[in-house]
ZAKENU-974447 format. One record per residue: x negated, y, z negated of N, C-alpha, C in turn. Coordinates in steps of 0.001 Angstrom, whole numbers. Each point is the difference from the previous one (the first is absolute). Last residue first. Layout:
N
+---------+---------+---------+---------+---------+---------+---------+---------+---------+
|     nxx |     nyy |     nzz |    caxx |    cayy |    cazz |     cxx |     cyy |     czz |
+---------+---------+---------+---------+---------+---------+---------+---------+---------+
|       X |       Y |       Z |       X |       Y |       Z |       X |       Y |       Z |
...
+---------+---------+---------+---------+---------+---------+---------+---------+---------+
REM end
This chain:
91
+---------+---------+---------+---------+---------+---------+---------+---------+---------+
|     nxx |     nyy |     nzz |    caxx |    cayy |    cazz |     cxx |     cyy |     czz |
+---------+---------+---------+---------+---------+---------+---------+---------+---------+
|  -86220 |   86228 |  -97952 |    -553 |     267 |   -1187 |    1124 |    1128 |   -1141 |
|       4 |   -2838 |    5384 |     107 |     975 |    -833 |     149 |     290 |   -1664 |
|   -2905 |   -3027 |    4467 |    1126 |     -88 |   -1381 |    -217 |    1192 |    -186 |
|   -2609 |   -3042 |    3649 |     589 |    1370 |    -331 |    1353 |     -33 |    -660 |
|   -5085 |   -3172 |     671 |    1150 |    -125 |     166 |    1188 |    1812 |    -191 |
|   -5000 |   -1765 |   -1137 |     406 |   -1152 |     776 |    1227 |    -101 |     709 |
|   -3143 |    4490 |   -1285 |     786 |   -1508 |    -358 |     560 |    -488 |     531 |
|   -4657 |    2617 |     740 |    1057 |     318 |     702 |    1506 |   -1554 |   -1341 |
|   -4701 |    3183 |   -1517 |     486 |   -1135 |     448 |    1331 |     -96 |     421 |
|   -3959 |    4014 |    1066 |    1821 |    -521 |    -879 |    -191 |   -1029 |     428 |
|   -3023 |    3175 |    1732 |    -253 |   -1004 |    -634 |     427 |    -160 |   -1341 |
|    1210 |    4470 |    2014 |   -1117 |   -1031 |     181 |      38 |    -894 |    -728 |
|    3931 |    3054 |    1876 |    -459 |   -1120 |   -1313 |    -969 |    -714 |     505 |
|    3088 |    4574 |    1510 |    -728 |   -1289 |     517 |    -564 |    -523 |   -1042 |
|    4163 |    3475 |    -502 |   -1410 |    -372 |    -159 |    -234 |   -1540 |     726 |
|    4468 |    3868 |     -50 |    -740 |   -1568 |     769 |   -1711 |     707 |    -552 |
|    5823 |    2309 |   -1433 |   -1761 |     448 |     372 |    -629 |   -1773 |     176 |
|    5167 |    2498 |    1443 |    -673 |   -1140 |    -350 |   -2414 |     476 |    -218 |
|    5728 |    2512 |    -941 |   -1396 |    -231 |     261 |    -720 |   -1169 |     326 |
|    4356 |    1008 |   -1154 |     -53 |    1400 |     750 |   -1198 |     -77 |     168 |
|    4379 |   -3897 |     415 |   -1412 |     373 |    -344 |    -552 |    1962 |     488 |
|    4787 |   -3242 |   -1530 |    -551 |    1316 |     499 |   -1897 |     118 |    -209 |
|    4319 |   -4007 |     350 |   -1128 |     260 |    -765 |    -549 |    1167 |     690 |
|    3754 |   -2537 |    1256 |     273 |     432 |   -1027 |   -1348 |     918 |    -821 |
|    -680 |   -4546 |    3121 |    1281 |    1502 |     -54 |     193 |     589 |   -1238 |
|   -5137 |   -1972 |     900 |    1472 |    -452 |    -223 |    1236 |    1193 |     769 |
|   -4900 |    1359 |    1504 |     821 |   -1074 |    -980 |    1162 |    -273 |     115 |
|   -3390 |    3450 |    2421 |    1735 |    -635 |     112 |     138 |    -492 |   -1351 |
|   -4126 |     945 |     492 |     693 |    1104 |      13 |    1273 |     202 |      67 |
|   -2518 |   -3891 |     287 |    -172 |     444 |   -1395 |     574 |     918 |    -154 |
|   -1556 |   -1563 |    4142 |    1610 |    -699 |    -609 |    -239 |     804 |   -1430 |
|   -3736 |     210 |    1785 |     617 |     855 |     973 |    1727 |     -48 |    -698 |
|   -3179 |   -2770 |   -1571 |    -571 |     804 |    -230 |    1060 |    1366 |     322 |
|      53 |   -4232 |    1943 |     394 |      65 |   -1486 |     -33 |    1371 |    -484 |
|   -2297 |    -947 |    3898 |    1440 |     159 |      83 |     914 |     -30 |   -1197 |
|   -5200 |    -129 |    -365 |     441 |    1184 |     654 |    1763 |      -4 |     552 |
|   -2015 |   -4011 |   -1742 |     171 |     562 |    -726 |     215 |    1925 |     183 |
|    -244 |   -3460 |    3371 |     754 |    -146 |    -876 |     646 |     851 |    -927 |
|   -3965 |      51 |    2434 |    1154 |     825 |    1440 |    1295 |    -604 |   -1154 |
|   -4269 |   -1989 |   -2042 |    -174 |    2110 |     -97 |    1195 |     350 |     776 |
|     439 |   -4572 |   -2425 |   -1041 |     293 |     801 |     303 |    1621 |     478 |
|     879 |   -1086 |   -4962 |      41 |   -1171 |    1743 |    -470 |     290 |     427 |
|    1730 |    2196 |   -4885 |   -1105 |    -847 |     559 |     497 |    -771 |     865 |
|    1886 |    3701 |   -2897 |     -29 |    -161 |     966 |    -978 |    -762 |     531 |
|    2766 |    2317 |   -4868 |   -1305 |    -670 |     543 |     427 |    -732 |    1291 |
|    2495 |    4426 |   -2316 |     145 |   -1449 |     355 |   -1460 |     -80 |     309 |
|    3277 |    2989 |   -3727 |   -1274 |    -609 |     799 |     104 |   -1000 |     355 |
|    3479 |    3733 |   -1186 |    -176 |   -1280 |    -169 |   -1368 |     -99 |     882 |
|    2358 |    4123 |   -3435 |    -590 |    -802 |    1412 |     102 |   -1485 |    -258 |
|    1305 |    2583 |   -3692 |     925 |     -24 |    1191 |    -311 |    -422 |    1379 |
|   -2443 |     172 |   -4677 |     159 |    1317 |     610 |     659 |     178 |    1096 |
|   -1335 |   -4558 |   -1727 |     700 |    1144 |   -1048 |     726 |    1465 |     268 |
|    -947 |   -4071 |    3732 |    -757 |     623 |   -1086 |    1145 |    1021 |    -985 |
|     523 |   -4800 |    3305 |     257 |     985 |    -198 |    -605 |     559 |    -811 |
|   -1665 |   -3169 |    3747 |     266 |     357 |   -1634 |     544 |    1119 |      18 |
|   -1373 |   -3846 |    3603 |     494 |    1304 |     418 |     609 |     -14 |   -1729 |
|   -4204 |   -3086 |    2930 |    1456 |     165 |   -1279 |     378 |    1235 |     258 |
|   -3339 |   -3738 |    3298 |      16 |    1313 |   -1199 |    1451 |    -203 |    -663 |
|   -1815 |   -1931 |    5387 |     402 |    -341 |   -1483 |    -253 |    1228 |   -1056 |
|    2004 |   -1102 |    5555 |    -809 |     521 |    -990 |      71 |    -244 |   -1136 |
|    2090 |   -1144 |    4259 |   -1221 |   -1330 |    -939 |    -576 |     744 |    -599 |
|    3963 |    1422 |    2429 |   -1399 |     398 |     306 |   -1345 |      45 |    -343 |
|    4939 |   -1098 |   -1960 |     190 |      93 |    1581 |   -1519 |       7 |    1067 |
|     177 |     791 |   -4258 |     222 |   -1391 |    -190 |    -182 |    -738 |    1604 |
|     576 |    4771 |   -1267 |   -1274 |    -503 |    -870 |    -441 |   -1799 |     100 |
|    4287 |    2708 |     101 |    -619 |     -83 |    1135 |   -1567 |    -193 |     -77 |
|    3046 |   -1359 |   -3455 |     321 |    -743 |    1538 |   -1053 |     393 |     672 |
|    -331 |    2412 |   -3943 |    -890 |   -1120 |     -24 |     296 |    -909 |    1353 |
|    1652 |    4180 |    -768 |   -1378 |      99 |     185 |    -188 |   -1104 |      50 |
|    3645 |     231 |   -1255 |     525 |     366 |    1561 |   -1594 |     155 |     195 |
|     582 |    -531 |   -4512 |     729 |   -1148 |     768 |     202 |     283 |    1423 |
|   -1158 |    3259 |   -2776 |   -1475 |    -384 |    -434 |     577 |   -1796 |    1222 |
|    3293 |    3953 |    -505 |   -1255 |     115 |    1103 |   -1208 |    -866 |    -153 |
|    4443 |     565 |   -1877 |    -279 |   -1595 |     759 |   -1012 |     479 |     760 |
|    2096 |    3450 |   -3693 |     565 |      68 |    2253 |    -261 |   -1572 |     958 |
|   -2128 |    1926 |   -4972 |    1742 |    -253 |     305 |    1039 |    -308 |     875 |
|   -4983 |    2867 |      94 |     981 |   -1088 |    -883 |     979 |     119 |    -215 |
|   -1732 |    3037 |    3386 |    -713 |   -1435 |     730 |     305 |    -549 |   -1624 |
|     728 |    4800 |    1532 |     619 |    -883 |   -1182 |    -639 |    -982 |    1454 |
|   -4182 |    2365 |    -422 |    1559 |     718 |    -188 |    1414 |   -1221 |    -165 |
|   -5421 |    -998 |    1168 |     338 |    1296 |    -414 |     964 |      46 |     279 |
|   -4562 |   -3724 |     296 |    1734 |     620 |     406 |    1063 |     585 |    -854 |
|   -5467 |   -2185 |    1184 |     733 |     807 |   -1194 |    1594 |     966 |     339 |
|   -4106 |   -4164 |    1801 |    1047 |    1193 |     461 |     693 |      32 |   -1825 |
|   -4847 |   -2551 |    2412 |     843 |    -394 |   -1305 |     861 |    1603 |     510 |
|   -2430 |   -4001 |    3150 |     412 |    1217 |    -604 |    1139 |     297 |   -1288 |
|   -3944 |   -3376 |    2744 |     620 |     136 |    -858 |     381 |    1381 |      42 |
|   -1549 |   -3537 |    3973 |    -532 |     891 |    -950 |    1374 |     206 |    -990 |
|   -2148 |   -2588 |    4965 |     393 |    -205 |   -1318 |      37 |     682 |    -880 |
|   -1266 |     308 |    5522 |    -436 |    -784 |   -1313 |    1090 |     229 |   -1615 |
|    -283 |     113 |    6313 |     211 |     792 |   -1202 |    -276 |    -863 |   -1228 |
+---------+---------+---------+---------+---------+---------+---------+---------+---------+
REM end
């Protein structure tokens, strides 16, 4: 499997809850790098770069999150040719 970027757009209470901090362990947990931001409009976006069976479990986790955190959507774009960063921080 090879290497890729996804960028997720996550939907419902996910601020306030330690969801951008429970993204980044597991994110950590599974040598992925990117950031998890909170947006204006109540989502939080995360960036997802590793290797593809990784970033598809992350991915998957997203729907859980933190405790406390009610997700009602997750939307996933693939990212052509993203520089991947060096490291995963929440923003």
């Amino acid at each position: 499997m090879s290497d890729c970027c996804v960028r997720a757009l996550v939907t419902g209470k996910v601020q306030g809850v330690w969801y951008r901090r429970a993204t980044q362990e597991k994110a950590l947990q599974h040598s992925i790098t990117g950031y998890a931001k909170n947006l204006p409009d109540g989502r939080v976006e995360v960036l997802m770069c590793g290797h593809s069976d990784a970033v598809k479990l992350l991915s998957e986790w997203l729907w859980q999150g933190s405790e406390g955190a009610q997700v009602t959507h997750v939307e996933l774009e693939v990212l052509d040719n993203c520089r991947a960063p060096s490291h995963f921080a929440p923003q």
